[in-house]
PARO-183466 format. One record per residue: residue number from 0; x, y, z of N, C-alpha, C, O, CB in turn. Coordinates in steps of 0.02 Angstrom, whole numbers, plus 50000, padded with zeros to 5 digits. Glycine has a CB too. Layout:
% residues N
   i   nc1   nc2   nc3  cac1  cac2  cac3   cc1   cc2   cc3   oc1   oc2   oc3  cbc1  cbc2  cbc3
 NUM     X     Y     Z     X     Y     Z     X     Y     Z     X     Y     Z     X     Y     Z
...
***
This chain:
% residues 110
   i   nc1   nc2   nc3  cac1  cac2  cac3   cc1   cc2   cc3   oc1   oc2   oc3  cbc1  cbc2  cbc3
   0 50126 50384 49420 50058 50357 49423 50049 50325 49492 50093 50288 49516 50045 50305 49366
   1 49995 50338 49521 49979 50317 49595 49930 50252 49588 49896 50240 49538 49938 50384 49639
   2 49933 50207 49654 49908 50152 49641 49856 50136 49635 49836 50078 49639 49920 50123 49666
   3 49809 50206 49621 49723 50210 49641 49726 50206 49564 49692 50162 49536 49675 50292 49690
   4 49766 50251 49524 49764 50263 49462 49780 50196 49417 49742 50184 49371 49808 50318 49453
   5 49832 50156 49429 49839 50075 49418 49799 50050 49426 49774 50032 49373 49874 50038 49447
   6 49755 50024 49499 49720 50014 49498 49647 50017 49459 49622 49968 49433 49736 50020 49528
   7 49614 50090 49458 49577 50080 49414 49584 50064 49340 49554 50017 49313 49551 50120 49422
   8 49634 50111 49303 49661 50095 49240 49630 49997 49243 49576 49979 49221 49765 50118 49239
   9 49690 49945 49279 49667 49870 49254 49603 49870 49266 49575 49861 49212 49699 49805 49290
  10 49560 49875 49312 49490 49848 49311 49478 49860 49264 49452 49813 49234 49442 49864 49351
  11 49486 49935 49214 49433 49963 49160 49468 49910 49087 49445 49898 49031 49441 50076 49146
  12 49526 49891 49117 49541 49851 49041 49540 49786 49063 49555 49748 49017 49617 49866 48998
  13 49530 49762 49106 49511 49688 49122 49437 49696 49125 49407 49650 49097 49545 49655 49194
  14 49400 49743 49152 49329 49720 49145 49315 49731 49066 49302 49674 49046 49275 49765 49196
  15 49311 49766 49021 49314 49764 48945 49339 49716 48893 49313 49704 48838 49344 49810 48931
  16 49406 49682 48924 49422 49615 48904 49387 49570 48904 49380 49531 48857 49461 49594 48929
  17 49347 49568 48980 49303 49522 48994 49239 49534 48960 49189 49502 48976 49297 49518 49062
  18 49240 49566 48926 49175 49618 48913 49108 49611 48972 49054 49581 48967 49141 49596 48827
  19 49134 49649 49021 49076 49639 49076 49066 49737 49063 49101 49777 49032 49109 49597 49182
  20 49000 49744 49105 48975 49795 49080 48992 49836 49151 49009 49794 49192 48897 49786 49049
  21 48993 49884 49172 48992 49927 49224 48940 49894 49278 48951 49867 49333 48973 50000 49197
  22 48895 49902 49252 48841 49858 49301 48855 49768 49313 48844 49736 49364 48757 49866 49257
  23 48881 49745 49253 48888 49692 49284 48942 49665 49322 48930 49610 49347 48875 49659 49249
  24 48993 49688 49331 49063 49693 49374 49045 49723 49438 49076 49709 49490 49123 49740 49339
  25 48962 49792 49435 48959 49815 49497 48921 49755 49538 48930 49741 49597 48923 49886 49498
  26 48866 49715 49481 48829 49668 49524 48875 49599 49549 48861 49574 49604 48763 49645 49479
  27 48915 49579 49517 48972 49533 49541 48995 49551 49616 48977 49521 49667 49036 49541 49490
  28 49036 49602 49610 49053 49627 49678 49024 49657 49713 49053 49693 49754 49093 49655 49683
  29 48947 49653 49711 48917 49695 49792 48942 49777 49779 48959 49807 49830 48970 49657 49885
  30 48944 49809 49726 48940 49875 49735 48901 49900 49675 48873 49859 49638 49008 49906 49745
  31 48900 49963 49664 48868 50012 49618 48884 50043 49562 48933 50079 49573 48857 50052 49642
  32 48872 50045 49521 48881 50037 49455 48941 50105 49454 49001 50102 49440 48802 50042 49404
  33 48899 50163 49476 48941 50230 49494 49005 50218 49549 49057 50250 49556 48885 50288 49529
  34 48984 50174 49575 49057 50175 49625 49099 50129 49592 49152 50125 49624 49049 50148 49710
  35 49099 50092 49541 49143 50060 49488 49163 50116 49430 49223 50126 49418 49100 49995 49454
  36 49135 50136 49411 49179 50193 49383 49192 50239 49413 49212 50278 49370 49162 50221 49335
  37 49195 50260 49453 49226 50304 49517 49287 50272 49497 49324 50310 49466 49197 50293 49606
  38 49314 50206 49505 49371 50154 49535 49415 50176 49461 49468 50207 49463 49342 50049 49551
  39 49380 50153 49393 49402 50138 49364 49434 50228 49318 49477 50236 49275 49359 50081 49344
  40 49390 50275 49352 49410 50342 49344 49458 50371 49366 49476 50426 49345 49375 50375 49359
  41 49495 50328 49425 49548 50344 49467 49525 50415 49526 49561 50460 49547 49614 50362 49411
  42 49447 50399 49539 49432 50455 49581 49463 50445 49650 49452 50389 49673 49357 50465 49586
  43 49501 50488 49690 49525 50484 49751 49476 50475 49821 49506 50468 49874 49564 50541 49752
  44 49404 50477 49822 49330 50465 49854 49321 50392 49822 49261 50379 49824 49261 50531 49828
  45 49350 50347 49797 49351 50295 49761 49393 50232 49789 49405 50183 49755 49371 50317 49699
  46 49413 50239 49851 49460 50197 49882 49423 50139 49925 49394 50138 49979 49506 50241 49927
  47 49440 50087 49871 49406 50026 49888 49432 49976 49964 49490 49959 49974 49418 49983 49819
  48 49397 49966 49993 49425 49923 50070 49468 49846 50039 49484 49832 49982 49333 49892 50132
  49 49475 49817 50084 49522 49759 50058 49479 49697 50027 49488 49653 49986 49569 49729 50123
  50 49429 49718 50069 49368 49670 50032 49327 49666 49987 49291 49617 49978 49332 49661 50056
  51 49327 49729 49943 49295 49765 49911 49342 49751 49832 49323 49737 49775 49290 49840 49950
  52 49416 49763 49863 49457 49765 49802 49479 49666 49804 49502 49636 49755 49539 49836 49815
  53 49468 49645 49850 49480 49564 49840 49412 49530 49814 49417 49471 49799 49502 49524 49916
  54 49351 49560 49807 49299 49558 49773 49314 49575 49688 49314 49541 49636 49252 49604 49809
  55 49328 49644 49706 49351 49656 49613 49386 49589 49583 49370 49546 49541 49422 49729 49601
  56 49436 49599 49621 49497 49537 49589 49468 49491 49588 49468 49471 49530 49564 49515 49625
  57 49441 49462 49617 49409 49384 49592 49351 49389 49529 49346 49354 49479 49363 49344 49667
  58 49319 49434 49546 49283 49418 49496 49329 49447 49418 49302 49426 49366 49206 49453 49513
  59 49378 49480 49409 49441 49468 49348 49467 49427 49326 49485 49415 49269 49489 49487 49352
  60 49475 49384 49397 49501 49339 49390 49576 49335 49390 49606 49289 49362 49477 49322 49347
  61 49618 49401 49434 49694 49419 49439 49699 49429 49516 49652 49423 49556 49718 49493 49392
  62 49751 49441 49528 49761 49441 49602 49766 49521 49617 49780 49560 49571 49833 49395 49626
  63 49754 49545 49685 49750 49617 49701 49809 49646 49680 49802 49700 49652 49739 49633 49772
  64 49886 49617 49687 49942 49643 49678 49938 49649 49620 49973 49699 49609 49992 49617 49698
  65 49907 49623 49548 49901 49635 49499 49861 49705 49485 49885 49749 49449 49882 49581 49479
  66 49807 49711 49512 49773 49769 49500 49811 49816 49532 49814 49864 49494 49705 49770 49519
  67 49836 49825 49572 49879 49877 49595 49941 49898 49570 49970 49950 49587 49890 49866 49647
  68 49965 49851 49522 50035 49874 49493 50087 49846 49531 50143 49868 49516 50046 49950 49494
  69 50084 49790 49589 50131 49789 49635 50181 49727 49577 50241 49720 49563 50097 49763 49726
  70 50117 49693 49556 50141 49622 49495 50115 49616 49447 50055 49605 49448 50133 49553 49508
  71 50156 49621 49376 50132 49634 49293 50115 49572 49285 50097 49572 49226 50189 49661 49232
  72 50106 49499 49313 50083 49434 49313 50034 49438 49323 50025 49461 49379 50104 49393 49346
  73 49969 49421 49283 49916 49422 49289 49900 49353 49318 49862 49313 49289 49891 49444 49235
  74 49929 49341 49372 49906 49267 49404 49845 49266 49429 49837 49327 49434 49946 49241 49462
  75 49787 49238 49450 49761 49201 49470 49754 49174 49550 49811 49176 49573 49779 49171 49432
  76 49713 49154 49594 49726 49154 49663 49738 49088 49637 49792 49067 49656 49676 49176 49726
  77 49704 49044 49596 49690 48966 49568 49782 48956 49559 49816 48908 49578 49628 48960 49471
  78 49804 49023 49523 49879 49001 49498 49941 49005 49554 50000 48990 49552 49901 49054 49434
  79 49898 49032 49605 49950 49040 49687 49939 48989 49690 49985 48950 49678 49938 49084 49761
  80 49880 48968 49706 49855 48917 49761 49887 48848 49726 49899 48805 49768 49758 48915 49771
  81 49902 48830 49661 49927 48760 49610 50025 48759 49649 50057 48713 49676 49920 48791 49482
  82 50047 48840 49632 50119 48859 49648 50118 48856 49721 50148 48806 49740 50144 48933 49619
  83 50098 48886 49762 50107 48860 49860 50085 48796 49864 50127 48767 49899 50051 48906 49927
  84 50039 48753 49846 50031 48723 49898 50032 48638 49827 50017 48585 49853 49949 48759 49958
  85 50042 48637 49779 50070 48581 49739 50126 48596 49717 50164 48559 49749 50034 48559 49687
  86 50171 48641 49666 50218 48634 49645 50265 48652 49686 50321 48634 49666 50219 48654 49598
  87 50266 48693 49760 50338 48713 49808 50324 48659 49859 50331 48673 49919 50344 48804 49850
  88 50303 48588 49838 50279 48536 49901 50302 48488 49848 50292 48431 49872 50186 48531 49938
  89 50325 48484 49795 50340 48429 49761 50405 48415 49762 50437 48460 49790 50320 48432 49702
  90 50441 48366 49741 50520 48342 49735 50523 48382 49679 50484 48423 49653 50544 48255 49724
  91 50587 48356 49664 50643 48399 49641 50630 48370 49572 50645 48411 49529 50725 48391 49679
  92 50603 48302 49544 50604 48272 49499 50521 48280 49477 50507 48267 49418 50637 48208 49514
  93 50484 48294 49509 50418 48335 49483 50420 48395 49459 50397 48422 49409 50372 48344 49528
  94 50455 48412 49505 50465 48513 49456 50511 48500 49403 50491 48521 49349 50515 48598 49513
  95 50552 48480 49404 50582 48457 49337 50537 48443 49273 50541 48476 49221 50617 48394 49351
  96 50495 48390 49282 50436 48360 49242 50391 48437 49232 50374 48452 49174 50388 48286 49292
  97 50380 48466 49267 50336 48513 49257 50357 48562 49213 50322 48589 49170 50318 48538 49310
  98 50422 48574 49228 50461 48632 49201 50448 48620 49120 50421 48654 49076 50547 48631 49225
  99 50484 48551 49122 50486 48522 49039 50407 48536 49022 50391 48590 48996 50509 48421 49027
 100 50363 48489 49035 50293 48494 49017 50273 48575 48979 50254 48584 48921 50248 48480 49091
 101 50282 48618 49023 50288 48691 49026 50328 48707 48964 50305 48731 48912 50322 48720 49094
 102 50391 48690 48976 50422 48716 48896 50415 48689 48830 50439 48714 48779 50488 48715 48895
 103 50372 48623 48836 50336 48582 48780 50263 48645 48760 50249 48660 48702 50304 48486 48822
 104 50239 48662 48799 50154 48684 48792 50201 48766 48754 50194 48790 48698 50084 48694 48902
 105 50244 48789 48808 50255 48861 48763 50272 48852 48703 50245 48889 48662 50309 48908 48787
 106 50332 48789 48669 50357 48808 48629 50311 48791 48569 50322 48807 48511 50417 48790 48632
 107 50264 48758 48591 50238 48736 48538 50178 48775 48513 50138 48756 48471 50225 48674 48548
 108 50177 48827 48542 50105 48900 48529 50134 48951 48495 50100 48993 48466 50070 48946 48607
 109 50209 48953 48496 50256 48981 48445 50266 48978 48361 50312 49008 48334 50308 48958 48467
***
């Protein structure tokens, strides 16, 4: 599977998750309803610019490497931006605290 084909594949199941409509994912990102399913058809005339596909992604709400298959983490730029620039800037005894916090919230959704 090629990364046009990844690519579109998540948009079509992240925009449906989201339940956004063809048109409204095209009006989000500045494009056309037909050139969103183009994307999500895996058409090869369908190759989105960097701005175009960092448009998609935000409005998903996942990061580009996600739509591309590069990362099965459906992070967030919100969830980079918390991990670079608060939790890899904290001591050693905050990430600790966090870690725990973290394994309090998972275990308890179990």
């Amino acid at each position: 599977m090629s990364a046009t084909d990844t690519f579109g594949i998540r948009v079509r199941q992240l925009r449906t998750a989201n339940r956004l409509t063809l048109d409204q994912l095209a009006e989000m990102t500045g494009s056309s309803k037909s050139y969103i399913w183009e994307i999500e058809s895996g058409k090869e005339s369908a190759r989105p610019s960097a701005m175009k596909a960092y448009r998609i992604a935000s409005a998903l709400r996942v990061t580009i490497e996600y739509l591309l298959g590069v990362d099965d983490c459906k992070s967030t730029a919100s969830d980079e931006a918390f991990i670079n620039h608060v939790y890899l800037k904290a001591d050693e005894n905050i990430k600790r605290q966090v870690r725990q916090i973290a394994d309090v919230l998972i275990n308890t959704k179990r």
